[in-house]
C-alpha positions as a printed Julia matrix, in Angstrom:
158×3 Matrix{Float64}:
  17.85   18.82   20.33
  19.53   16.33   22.5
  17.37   14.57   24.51
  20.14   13.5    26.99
  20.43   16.86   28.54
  16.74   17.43   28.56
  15.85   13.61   30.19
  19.2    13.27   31.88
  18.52   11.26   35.06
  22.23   10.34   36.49
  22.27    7.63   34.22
  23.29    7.79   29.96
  20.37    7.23   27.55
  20.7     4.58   24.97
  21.56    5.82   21.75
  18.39    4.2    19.83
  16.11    6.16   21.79
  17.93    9.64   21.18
  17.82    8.81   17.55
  14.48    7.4    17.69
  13.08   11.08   19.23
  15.19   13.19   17.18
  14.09   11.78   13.66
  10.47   10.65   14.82
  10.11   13.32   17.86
   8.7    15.99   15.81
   6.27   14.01   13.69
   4.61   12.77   16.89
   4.63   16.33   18.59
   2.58   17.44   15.29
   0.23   14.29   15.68
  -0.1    15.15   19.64
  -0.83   19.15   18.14
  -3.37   17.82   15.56
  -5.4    15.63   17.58
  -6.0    18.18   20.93
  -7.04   20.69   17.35
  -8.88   18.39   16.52
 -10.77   18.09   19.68
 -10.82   21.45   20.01
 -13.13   22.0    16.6
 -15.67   19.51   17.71
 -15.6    21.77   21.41
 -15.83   24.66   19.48
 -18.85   23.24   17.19
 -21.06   23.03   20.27
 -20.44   19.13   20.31
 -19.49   16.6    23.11
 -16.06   15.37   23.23
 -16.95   11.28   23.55
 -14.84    8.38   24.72
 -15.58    7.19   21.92
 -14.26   10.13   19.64
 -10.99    9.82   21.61
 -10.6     6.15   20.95
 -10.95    6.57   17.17
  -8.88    9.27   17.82
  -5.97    6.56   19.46
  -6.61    4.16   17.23
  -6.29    6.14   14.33
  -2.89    7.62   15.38
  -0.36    5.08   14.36
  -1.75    4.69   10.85
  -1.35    8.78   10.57
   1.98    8.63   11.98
   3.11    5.88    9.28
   1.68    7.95    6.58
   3.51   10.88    8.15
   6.67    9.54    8.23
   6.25    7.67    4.94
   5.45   11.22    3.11
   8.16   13.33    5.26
  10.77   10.31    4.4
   9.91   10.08    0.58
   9.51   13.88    0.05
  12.68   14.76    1.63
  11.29   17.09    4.89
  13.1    18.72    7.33
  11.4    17.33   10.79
   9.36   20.82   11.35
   7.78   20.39    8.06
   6.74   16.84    8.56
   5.22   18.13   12.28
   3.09   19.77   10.62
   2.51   17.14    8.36
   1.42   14.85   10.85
  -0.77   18.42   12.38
  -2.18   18.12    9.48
  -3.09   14.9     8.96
  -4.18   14.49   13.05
  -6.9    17.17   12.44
  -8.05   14.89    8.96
  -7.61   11.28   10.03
 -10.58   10.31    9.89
 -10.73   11.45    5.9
  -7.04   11.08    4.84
  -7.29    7.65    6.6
 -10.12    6.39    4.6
  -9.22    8.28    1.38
  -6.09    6.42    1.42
  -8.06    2.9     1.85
 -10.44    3.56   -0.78
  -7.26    4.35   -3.24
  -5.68    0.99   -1.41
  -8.24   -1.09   -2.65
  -8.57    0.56   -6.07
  -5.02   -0.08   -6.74
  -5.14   -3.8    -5.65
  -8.92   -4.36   -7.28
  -6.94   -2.92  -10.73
  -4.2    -5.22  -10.05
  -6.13   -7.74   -9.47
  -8.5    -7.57  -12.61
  -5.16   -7.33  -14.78
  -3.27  -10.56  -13.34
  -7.39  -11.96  -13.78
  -7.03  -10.9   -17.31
  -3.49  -11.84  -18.05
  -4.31  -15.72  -16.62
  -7.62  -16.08  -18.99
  -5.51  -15.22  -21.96
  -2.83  -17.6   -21.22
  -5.82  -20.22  -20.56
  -7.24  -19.54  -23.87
  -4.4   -19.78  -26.04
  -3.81  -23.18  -23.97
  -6.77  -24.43  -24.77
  -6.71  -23.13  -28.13
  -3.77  -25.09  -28.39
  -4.94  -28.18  -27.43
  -8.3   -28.04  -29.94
  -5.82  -27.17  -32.93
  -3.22  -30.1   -32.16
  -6.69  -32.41  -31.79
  -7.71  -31.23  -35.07
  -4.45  -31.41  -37.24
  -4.38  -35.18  -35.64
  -7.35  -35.69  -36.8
  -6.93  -34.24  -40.31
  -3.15  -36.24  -40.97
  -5.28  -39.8   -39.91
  -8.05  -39.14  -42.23
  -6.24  -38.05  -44.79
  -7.2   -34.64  -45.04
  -4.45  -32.51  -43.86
  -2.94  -30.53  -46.82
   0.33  -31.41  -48.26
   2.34  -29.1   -46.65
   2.02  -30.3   -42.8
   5.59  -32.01  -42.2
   3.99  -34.87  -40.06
   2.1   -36.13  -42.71
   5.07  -36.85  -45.15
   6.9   -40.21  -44.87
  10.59  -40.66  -44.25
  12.88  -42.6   -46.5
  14.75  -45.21  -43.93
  17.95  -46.92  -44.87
């Protein structure tokens, strides 16, 4: 689609924004698609359509585009599939949005616990360190280290 002939006002169109809408164009369209569906249900449920409803709604709508584009990018779409994609997602955000923060905070609560983990063992074997040099300094001045401990023997000096 070339969005110079369809916006053409007398004046050229910068070239960002015609590559903006032709890779991102269709991903909103399916957002704009899934959100009025989305309305449309909780019409069609017998339900008032709130200001408050649409303003989640808004809010919500740049977090499902960048998961959108993310998934369209990675997977390889063409920009019909990743329309409805984002359709998909529109009608959902509410649940894919909070599905994908519960997962979020999963992943960084395991991460967490393992870096947690990983720093107490390197603090133990420090420490364990420290209460086995203590000891061994204590056994070579009292005399009871065993024979073998190469601090303990004496150095001829010429």
């Amino acid at each position: 689609m070339n969005v110079q002939a369809a916006f053409h006002r007398g004046r050229p169109m910068s070239p960002w924004f015609d590559a903006f809408v032709s890779k991102y164009g269709a991903v909103f369209m399916g957002i704009g698609v899934g959100t009025t569906a989305k309305w449309a249900l909780v019409l069609a449920e017998g339900r008032n359509l709130t200001w408050r409803m649409v303003t989640i709604d808004f809010l919500l709508a740049p977090m499902v585009a960048l998961l959108t584009v993310y998934l369209s990018v990675r997977v390889g779409m063409d920009p019909h599939t990743g329309a409805m994609l984002g359709a998909l997602f529109a009608v959902t955000s509410d649940r894919v949005v909070r599905l994908v923060r519960v997962r979020f905070l999963q992943k960084v609560d395991d991460e967490l616990q393992a870096y947690v983990a990983h720093q107490r063992g390197l603090i133990r074997e420090e420490v364990q360190q420290e209460i086995s040099s203590r000891e061994i300094i204590s056994d070579v001045l009292s005399g009871k280290a065993p024979d073998h401990y190469k601090s303990q023997k004496t150095r001829k000096l010429d």
